[in-house]
C-alpha positions as CSV (number, residue, x, y, z in Angstrom):
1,X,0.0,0.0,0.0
2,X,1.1,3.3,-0.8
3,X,1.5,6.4,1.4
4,X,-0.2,9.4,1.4
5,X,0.0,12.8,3.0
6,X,-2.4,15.5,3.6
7,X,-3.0,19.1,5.6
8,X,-5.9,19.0,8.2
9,X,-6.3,21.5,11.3
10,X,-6.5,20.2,14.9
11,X,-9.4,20.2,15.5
12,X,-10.7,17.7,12.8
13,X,-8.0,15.5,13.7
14,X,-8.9,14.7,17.3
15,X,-12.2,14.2,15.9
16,X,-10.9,11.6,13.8
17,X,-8.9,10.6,16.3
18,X,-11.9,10.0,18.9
19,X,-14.0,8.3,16.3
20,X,-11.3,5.8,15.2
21,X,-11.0,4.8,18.8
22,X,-14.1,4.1,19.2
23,X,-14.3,1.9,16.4
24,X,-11.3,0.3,17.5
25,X,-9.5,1.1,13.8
26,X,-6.1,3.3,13.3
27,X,-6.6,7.0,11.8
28,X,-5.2,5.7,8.5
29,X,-7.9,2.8,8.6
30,X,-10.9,5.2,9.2
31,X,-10.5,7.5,6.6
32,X,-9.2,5.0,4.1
33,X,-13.4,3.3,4.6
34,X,-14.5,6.7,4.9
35,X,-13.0,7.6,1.4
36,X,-13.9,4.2,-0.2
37,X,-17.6,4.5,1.3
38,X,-17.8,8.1,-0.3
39,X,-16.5,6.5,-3.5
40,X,-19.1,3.7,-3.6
41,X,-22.3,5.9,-2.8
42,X,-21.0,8.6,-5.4
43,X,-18.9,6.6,-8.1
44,X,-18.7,8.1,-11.2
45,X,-21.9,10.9,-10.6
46,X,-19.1,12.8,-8.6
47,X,-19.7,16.6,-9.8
48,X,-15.9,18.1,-9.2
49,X,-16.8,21.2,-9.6
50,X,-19.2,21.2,-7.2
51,X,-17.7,19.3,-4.5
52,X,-14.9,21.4,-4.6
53,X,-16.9,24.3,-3.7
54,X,-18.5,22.2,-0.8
55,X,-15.3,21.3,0.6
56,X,-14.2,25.3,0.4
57,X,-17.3,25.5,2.9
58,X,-15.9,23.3,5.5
């Protein structure tokens, strides 16, 4: 498997953090599911554009 690196505040990491403890998985193993679940419900109807401008929300 192949590492990746990203940028994310505080704050959204301890909130990973917490939730990967409590389902007993590393950080690295929760958002690896949580990526593959978005990709699943949204395959190929992903609209870039606008997810990009959802994400500048955030």
């Amino acid at each position: 498997m192949r590492v990746i690196s990203f940028k994310a505040d505080e704050d959204f990491l301890e909130q990973v953090d917490k939730l990967a403890r409590r389902m007993n998985l590393s950080r690295s193993e929760l958002i690896r599911v949580a990526i593959e679940s978005f990709i699943k419900i949204n395959g190929n109807n992903i609209n870039i554009s606008s997810l990009t401008k959802k994400l500048k929300e955030i």
